[in-house]
MDTraj code that builds the backbone (N, CA, C; nanometers):
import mdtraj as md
import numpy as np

residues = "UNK UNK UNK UNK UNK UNK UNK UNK UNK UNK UNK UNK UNK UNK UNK UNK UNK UNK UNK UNK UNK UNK UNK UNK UNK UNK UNK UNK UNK UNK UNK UNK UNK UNK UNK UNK UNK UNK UNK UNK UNK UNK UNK UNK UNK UNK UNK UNK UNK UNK UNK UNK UNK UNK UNK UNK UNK UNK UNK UNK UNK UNK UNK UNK UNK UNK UNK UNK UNK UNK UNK UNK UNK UNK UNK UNK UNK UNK UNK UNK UNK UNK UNK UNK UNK UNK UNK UNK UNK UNK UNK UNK UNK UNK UNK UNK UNK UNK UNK UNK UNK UNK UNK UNK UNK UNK UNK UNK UNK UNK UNK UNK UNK UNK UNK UNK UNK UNK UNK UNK UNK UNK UNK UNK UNK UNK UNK UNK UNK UNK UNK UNK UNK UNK UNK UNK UNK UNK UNK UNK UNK UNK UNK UNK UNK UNK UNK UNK UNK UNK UNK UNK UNK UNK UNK UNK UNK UNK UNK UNK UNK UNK UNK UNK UNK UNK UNK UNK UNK UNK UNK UNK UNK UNK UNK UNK UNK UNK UNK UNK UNK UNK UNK UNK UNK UNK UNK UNK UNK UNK UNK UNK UNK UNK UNK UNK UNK UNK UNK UNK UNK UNK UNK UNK UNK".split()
xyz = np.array([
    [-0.4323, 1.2578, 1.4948],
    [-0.4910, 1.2146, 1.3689],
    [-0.3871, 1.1389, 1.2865],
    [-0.4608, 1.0321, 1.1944],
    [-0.3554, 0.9591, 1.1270],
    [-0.4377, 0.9059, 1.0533],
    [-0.3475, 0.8737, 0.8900],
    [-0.4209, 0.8423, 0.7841],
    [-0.3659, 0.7282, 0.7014],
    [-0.3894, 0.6376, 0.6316],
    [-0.3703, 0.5939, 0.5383],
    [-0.4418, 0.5667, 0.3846],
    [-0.3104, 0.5481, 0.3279],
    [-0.3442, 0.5917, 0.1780],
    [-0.2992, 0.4339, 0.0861],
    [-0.3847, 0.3982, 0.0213],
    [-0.4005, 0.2875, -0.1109],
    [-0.3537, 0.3635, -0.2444],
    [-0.2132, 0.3060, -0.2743],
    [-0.2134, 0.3927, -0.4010],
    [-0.2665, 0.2778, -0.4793],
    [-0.3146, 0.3565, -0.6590],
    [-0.3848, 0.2685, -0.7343],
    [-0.3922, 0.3535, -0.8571],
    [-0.4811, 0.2791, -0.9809],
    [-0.5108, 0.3592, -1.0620],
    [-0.7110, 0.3752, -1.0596],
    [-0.7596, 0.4799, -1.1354],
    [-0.9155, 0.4779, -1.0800],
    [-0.9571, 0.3573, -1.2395],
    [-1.0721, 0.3697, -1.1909],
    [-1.1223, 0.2780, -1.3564],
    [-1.1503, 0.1313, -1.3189],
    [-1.2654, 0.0557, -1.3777],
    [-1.2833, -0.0489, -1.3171],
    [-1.2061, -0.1560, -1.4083],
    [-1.1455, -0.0933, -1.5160],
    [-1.0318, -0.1744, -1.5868],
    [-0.9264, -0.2026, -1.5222],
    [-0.8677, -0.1238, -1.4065],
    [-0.7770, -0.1703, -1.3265],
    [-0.7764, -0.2096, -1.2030],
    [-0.9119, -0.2370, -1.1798],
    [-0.9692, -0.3030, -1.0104],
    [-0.8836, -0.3739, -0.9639],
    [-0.8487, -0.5010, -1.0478],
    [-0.7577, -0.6274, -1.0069],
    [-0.5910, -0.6130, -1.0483],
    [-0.5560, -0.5272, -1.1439],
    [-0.4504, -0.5189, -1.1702],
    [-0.2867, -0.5116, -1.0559],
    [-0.2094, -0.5842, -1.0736],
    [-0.0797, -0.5727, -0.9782],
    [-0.0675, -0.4430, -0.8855],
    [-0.0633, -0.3097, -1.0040],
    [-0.0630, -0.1933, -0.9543],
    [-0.1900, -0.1380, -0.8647],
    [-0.3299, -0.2490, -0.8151],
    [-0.4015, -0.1464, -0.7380],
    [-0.4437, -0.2558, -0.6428],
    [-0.2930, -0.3288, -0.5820],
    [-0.3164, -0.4109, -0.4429],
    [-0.3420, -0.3114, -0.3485],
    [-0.2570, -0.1443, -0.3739],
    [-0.2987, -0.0946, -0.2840],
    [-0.4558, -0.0114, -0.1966],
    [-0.5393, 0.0136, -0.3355],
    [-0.6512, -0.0006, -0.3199],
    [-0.7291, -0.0762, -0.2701],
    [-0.7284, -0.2308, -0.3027],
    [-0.8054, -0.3381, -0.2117],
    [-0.7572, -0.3126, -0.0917],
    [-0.6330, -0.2724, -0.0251],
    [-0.5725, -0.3027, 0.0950],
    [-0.6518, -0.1964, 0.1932],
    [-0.7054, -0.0685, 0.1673],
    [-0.7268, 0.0082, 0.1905],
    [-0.8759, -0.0124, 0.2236],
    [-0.9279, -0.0867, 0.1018],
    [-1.0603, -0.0784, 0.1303],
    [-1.0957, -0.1685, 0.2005],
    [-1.0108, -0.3258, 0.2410],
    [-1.0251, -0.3884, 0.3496],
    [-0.9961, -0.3062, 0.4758],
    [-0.9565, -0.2219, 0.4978],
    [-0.9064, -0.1645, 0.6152],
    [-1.0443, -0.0729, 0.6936],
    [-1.0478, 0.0023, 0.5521],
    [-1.2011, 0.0474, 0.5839],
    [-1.3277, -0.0070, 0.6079],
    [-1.3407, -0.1165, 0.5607],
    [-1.4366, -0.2285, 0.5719],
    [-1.4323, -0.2383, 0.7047],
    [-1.3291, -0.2640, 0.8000],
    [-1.3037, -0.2980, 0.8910],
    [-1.3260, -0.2165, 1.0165],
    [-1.2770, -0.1029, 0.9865],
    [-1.3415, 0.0590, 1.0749],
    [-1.4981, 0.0492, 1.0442],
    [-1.5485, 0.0199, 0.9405],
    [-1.7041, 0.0159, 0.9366],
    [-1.6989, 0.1583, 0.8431],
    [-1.6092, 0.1743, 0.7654],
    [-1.6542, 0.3046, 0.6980],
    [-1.6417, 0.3005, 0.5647],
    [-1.6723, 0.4195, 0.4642],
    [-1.6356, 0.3890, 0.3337],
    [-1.6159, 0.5025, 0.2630],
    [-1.5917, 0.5154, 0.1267],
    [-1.4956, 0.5965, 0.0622],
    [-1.6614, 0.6621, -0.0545],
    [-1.6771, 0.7757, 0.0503],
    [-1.8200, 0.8274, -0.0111],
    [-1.7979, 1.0077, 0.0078],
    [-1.6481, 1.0274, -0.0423],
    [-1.6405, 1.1700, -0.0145],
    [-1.5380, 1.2116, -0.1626],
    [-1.5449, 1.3218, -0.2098],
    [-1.4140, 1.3729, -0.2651],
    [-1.3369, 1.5029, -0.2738],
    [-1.2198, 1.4385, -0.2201],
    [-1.1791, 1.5437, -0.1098],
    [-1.0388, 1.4857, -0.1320],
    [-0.9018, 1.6084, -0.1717],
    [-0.7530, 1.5823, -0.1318],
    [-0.7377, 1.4975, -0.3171],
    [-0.8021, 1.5101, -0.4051],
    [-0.7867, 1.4775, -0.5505],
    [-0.7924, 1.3043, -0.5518],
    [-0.8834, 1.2812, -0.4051],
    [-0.9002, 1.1216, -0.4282],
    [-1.0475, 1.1259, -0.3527],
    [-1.0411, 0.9773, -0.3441],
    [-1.2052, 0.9395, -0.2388],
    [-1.1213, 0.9214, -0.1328],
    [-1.2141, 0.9980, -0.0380],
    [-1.1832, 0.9857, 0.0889],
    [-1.3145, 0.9455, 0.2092],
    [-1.2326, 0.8049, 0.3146],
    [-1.3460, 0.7937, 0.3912],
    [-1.2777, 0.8462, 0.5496],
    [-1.3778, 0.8355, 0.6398],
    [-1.3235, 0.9396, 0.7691],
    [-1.4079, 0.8663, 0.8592],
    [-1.3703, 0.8421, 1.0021],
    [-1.3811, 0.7908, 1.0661],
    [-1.2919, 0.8181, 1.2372],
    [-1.3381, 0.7203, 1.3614],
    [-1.2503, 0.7498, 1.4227],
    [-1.2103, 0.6279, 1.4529],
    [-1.0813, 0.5926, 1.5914],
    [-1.0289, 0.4430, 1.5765],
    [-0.9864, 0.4621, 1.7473],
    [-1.0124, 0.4420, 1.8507],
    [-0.9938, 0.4776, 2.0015],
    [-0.9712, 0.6006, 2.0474],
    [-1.0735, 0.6693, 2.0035],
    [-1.1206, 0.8415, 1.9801],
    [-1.0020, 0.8899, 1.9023],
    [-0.9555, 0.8600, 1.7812],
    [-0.9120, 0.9287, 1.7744],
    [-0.9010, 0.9413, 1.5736],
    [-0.9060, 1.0649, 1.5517],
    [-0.9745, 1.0924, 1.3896],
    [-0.9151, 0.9607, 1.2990],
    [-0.9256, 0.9314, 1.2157],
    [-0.8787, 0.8537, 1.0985],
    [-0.8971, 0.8820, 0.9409],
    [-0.7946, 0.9196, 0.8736],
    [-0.8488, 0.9306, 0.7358],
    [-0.7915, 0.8430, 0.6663],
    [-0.8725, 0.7998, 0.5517],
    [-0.8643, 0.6993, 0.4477],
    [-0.8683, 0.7490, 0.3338],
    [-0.7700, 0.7333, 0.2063],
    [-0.7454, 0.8127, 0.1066],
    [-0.7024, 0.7123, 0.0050],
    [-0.7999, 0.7166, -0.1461],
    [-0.7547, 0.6866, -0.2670],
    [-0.7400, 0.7464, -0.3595],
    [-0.5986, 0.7818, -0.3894],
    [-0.6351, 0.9295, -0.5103],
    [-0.6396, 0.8486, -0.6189],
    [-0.7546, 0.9933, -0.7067],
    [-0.7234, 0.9431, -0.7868],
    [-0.6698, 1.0092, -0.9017],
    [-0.5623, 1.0400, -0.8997],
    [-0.4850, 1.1250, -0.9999],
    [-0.4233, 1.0344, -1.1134],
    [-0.4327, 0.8635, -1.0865],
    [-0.3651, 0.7698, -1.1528],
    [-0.2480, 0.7867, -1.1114],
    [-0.1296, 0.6956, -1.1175],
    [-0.0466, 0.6313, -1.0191],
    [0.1140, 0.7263, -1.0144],
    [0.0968, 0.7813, -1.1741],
    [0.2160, 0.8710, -1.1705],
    [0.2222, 0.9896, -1.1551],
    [0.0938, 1.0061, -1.0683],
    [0.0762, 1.1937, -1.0299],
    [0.0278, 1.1724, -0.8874],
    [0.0564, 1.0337, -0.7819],
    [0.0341, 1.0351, -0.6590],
    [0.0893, 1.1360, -0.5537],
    [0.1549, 1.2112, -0.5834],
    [0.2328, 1.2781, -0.4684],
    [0.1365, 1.3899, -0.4488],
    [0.0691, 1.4059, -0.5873],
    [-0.0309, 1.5426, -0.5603],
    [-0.1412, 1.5381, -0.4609],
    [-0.2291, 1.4107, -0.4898],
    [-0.2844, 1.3426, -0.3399],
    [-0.2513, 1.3460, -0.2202],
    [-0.1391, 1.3476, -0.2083],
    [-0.0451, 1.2837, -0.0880],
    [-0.0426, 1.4655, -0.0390],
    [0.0261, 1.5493, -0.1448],
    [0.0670, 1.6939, -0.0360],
    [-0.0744, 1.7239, -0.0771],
    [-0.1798, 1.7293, -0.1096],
    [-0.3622, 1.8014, -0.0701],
    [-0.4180, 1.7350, 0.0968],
    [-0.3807, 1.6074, 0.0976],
    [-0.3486, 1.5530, 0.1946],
    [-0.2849, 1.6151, 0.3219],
    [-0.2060, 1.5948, 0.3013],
    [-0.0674, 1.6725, 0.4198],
    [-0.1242, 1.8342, 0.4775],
    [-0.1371, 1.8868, 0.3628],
    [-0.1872, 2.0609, 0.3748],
    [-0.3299, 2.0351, 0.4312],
    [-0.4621, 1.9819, 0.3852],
    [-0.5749, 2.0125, 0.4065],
    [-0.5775, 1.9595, 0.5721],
    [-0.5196, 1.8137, 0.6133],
    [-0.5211, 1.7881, 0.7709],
    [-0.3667, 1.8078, 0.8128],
    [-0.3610, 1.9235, 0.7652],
    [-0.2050, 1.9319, 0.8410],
    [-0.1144, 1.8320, 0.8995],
    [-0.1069, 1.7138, 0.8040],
    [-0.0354, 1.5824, 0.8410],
    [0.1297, 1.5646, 0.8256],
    [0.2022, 1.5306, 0.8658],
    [0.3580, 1.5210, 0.8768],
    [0.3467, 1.3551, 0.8025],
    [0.4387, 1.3380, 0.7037],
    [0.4342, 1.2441, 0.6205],
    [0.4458, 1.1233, 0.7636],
    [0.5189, 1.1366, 0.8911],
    [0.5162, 1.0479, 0.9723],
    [0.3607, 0.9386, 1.0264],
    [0.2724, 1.0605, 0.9709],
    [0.1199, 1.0693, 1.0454],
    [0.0685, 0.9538, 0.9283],
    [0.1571, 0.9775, 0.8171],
    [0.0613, 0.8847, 0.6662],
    [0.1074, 0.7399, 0.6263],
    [0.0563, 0.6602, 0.6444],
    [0.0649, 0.5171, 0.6217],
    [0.0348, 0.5093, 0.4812],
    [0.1153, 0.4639, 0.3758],
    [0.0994, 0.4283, 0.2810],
    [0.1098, 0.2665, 0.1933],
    [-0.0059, 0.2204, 0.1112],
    [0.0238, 0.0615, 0.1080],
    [0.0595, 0.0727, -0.0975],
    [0.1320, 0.0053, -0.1274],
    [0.1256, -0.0196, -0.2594],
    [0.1956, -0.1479, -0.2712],
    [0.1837, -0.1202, -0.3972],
    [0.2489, -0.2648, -0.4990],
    [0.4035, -0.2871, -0.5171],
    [0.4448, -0.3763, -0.4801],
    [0.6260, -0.3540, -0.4916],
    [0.6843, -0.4902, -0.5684],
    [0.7159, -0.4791, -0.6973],
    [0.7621, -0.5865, -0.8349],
    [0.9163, -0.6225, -0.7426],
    [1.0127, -0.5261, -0.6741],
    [1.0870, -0.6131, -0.5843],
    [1.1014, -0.6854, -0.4878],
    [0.9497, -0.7388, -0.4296],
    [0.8952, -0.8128, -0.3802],
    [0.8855, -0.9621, -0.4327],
    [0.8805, -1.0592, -0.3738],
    [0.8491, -1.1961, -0.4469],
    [0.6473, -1.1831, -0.3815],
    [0.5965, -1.2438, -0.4410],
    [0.4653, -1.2333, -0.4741],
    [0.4469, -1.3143, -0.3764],
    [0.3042, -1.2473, -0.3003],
    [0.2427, -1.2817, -0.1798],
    [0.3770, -1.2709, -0.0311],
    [0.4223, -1.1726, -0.0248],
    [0.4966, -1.1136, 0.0191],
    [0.4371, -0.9239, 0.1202],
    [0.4758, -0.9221, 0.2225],
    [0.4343, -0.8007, 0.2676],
    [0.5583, -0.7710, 0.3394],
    [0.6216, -0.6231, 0.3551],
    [0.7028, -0.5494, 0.3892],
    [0.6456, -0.4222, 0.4222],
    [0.6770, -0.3994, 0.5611],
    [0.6450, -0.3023, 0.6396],
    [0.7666, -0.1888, 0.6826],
    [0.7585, -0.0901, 0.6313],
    [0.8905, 0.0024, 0.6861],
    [0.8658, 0.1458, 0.7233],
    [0.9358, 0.2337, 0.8094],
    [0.8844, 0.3267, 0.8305],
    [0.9128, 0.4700, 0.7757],
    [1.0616, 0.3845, 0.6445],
    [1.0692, 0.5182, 0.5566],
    [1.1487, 0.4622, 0.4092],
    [1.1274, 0.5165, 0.3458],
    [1.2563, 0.4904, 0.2279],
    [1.2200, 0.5785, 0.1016],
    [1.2465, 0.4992, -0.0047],
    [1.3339, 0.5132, -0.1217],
    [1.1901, 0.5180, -0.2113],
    [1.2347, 0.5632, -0.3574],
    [1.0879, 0.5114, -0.4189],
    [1.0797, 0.3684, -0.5043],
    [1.2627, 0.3275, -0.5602],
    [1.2800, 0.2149, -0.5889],
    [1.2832, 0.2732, -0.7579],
    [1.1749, 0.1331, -0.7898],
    [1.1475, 0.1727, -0.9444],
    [0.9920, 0.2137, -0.9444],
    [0.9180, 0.2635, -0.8554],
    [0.7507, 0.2630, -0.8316],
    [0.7321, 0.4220, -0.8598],
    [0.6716, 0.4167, -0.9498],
    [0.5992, 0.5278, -1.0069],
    [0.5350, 0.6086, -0.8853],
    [0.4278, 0.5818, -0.8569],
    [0.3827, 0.6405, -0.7097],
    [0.4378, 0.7059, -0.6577],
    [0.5475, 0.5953, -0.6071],
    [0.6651, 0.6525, -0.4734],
    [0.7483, 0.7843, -0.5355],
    [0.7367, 0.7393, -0.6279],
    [0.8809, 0.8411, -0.6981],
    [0.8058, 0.9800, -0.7214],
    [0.6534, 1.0000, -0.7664],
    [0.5930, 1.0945, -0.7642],
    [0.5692, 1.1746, -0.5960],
    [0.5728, 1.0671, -0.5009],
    [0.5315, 1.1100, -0.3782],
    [0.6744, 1.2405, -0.2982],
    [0.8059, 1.1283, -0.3916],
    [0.9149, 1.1732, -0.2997],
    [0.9449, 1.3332, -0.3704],
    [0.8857, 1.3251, -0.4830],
    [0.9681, 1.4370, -0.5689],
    [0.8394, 1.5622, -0.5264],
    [0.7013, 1.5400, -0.5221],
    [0.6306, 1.6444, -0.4792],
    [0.6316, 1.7122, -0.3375],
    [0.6389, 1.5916, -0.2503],
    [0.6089, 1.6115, -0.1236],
    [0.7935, 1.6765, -0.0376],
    [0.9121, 1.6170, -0.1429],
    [1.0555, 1.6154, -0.0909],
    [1.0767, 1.5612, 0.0436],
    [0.9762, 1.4510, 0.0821],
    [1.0075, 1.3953, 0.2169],
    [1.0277, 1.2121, 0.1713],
    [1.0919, 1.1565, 0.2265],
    [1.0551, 1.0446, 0.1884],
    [1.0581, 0.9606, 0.3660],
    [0.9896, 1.0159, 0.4292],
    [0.9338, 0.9550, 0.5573],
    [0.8475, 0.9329, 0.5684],
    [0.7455, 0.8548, 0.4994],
    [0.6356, 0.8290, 0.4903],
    [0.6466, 0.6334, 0.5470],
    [0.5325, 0.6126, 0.6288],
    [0.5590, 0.4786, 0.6576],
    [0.5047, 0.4207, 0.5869],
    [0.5613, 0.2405, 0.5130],
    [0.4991, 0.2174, 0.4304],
    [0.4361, 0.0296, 0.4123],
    [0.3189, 0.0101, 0.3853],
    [0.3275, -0.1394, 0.3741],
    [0.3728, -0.1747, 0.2149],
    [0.4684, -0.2217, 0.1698],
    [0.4747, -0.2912, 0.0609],
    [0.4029, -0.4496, 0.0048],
    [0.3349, -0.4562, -0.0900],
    [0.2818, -0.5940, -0.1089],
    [0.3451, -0.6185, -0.2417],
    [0.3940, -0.7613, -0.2146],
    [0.5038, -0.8008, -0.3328],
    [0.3660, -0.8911, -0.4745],
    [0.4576, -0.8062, -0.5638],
    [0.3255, -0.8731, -0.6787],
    [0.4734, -0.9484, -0.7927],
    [0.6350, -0.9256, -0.6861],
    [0.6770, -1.0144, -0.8190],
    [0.7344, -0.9120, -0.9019],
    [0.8271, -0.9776, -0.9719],
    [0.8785, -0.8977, -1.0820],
    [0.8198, -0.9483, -1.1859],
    [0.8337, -0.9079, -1.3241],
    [0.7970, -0.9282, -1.4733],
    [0.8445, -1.0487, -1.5055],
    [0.8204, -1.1764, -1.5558],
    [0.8845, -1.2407, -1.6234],
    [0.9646, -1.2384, -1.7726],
    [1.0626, -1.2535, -1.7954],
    [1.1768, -1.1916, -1.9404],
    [1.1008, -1.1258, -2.0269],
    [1.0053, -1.1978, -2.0779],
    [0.9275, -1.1791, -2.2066],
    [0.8446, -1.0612, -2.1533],
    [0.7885, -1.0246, -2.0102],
    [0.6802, -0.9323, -1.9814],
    [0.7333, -0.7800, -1.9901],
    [0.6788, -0.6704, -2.0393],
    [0.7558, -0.5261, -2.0465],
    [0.6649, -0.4813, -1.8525],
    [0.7221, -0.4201, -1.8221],
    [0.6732, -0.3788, -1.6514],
    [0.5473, -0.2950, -1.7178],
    [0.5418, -0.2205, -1.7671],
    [0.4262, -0.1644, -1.7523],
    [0.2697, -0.2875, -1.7796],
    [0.2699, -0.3686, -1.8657],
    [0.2174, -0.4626, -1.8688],
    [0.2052, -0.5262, -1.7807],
    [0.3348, -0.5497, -1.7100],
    [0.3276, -0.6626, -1.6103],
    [0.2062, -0.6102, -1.4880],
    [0.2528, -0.4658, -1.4458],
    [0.1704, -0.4045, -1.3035],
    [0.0525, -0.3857, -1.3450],
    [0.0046, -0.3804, -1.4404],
    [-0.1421, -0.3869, -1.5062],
    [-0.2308, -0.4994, -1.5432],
    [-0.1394, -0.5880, -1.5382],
    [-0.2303, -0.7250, -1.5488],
    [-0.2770, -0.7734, -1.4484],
    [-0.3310, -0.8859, -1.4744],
    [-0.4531, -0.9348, -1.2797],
    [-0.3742, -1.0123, -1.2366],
    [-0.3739, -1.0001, -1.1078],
    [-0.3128, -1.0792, -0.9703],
    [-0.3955, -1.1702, -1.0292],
    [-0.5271, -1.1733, -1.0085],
    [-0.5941, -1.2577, -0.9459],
    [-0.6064, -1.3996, -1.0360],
    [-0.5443, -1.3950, -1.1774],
    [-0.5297, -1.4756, -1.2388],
    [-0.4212, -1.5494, -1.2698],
    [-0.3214, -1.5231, -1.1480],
    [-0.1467, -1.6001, -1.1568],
    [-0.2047, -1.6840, -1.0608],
    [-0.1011, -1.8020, -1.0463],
    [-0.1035, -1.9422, -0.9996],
    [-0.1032, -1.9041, -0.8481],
    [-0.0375, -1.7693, -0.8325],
    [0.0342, -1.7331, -0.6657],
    [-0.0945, -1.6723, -0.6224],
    [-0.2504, -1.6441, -0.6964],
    [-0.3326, -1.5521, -0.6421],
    [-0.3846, -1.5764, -0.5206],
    [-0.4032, -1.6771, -0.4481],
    [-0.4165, -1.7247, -0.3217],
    [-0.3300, -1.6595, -0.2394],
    [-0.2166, -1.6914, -0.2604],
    [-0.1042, -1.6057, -0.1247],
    [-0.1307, -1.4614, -0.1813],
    [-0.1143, -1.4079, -0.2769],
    [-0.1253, -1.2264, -0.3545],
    [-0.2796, -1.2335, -0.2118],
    [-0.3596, -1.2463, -0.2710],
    [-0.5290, -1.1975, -0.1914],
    [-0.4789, -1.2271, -0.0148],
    [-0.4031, -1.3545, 0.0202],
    [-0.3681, -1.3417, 0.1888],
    [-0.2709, -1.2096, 0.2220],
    [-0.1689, -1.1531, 0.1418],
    [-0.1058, -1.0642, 0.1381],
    [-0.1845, -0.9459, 0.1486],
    [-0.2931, -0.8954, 0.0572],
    [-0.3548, -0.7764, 0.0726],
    [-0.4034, -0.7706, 0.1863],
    [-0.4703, -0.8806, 0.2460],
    [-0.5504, -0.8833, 0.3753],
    [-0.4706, -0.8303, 0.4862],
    [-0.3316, -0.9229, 0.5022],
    [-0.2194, -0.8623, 0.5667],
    [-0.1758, -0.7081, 0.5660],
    [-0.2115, -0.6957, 0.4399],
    [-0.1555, -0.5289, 0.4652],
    [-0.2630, -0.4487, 0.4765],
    [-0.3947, -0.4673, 0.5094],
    [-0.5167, -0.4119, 0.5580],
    [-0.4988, -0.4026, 0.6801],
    [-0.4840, -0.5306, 0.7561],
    [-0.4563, -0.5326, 0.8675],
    [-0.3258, -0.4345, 0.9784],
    [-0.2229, -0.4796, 0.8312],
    [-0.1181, -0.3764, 0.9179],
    [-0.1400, -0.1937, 0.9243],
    [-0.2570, -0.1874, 0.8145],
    [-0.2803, -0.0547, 0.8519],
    [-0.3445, -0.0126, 0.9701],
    [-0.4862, -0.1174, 0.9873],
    [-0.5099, -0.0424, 1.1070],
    [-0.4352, -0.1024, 1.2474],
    [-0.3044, -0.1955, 1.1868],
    [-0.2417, -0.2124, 1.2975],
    [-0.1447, -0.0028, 1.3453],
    [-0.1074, 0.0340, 1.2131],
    [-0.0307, 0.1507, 1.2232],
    [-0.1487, 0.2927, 1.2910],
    [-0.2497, 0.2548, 1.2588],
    [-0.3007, 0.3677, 1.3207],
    [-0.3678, 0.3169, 1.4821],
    [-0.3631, 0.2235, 1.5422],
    [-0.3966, 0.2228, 1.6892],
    [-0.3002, 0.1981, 1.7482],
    [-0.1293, 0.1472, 1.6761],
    [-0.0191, 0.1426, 1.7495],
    [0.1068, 0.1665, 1.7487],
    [0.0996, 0.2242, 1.6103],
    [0.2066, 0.3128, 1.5532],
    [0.2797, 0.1913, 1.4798],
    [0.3940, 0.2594, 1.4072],
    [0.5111, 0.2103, 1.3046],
    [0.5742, 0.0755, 1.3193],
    [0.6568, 0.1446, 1.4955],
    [0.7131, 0.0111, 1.5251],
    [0.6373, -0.1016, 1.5745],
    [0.5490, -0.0845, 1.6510],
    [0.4744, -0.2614, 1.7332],
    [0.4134, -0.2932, 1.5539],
    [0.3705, -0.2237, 1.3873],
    [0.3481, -0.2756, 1.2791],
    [0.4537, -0.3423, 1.2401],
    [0.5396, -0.2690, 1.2452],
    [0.6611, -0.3648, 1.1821],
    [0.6927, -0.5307, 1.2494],
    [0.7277, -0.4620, 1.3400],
    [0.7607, -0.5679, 1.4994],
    [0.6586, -0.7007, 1.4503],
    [0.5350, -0.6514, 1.4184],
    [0.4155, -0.7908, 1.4106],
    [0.4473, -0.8778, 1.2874],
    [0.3816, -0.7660, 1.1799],
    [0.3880, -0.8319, 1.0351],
    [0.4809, -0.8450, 0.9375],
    [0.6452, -0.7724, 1.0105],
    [0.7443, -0.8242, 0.9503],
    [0.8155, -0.9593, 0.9267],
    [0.7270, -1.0143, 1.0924],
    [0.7527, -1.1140, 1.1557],
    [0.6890, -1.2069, 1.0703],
    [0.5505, -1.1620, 1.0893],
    [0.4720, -1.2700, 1.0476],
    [0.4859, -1.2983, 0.9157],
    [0.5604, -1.2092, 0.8145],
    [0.5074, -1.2447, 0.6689],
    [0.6530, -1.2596, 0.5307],
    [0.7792, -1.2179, 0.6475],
    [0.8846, -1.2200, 0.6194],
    [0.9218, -1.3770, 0.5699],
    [0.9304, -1.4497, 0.6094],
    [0.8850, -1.5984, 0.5603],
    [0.8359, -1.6495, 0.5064],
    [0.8806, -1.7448, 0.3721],
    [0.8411, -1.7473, 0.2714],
    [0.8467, -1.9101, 0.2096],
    [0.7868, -2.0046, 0.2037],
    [0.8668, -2.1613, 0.2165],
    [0.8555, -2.1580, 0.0534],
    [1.0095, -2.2076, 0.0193],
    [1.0226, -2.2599, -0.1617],
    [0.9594, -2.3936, -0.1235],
    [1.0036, -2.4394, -0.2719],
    [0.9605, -2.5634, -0.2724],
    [0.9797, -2.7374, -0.2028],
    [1.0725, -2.6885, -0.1873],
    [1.1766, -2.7563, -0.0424],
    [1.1209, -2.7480, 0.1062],
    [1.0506, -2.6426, 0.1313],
    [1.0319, -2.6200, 0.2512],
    [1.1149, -2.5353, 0.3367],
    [1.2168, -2.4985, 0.2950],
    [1.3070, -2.4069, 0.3512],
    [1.2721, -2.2414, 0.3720],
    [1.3041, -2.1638, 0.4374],
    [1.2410, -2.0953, 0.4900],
    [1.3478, -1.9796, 0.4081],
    [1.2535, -1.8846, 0.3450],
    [1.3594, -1.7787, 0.2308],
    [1.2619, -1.6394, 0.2944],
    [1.4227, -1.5698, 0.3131],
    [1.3847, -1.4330, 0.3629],
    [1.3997, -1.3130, 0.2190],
    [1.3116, -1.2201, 0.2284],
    [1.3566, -1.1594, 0.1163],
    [1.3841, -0.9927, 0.1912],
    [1.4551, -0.9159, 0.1570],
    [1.4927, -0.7931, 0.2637],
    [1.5054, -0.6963, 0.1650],
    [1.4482, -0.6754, 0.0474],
    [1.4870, -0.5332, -0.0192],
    [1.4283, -0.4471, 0.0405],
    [1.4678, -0.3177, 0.0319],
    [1.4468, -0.1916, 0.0902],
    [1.3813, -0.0887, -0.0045],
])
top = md.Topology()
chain = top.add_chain()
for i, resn in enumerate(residues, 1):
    res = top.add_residue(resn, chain, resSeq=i)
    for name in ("N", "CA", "C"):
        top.add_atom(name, md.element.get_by_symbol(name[0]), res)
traj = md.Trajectory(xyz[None], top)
């Protein structure tokens, strides 16, 4: 069994917001299994399914973004999951925008979520897709910034190809595990052309 999780906030005020790429990502993923998020269960919606016989869970908590870890261990305990088993997608401001990063463990950074996940759960092996929404510009305070809409910056075209990407790399992680995800869409999305055409790698961790 193996699961992945969209962190986000609930509310249809924050559908589009920076902070709930990981929600769309999730629910493209599910779209894609043919299933949907019509249960509540683990302090989020949860949809369930299988993927080459074998179980799948899909999880959006909704505890709002700075009490995710509680999701995450109702999670862990109710399907007896090893944070290895949980694919997680969110929003990452040390990202350059329309950007995806795939890894199979780390840090929480400056991400609310993460930092709730590492401090409840005390594991930080959780595999993860990151989708870059960009940092704040001078004048923007971060909390503002992760709350405002993707979908209305100049970059929202590459932001919306990015989520798709990290839909994809989920159910790339649950029919083939960590590494052949990384291996694919690190590849594929690590590359980034400025305005020049030159090819800019970005590698935060």
């Amino acid at each position: 069994m193996k699961a992945v999780v969209g962190l986000g906030n609930p509310g249809r005020e924050y559908e589009l917001s920076r902070h709930n790429v990981g929600f769309l990502a999730v629910d493209l993923a599910a779209d894609h299994l043919g299933t949907a998020f019509g249960k509540k269960q683990c302090r989020g919606l949860l949809a369930e399914t299988r993927l080459k016989g074998e179980r799948v869970i899909l999880l959006k908590p909704q505890t709002y973004m700075n009490l995710s870890g509680l999701a995450i261990l109702d999670l862990m305990r109710w399907f007896k999951l090893p944070p290895q088993d949980i694919f997680i997608l969110s929003d990452d401001i040390d990202l350059p925008q329309g950007s995806l990063r795939v890894r199979a463990k780390g840090g929480a950074g400056t991400h609310n979520g993460w930092r709730s996940i590492l401090e409840v759960t005390s594991n930080q092996d959780f595999p993860r897709g990151r989708i870059g929404v960009g940092a704040p510009p001078p004048q923007w305070d971060l909390k503002d910034w992760v709350l405002s809409r993707w979908d209305q910056d100049p970059q929202a075209d590459a932001i919306q190809q990015t989520i798709e990407q990290a839909g994809e790399a989920a159910i790339s992680f649950l029919a083939q595990g960590i590494q052949l995800t990384m291996n694919r869409f690190n590849t594929s999305s690590r590359a980034k052309k400025d305005g020049g055409g030159t090819l800019v790698e970005s590698d935060n961790s």
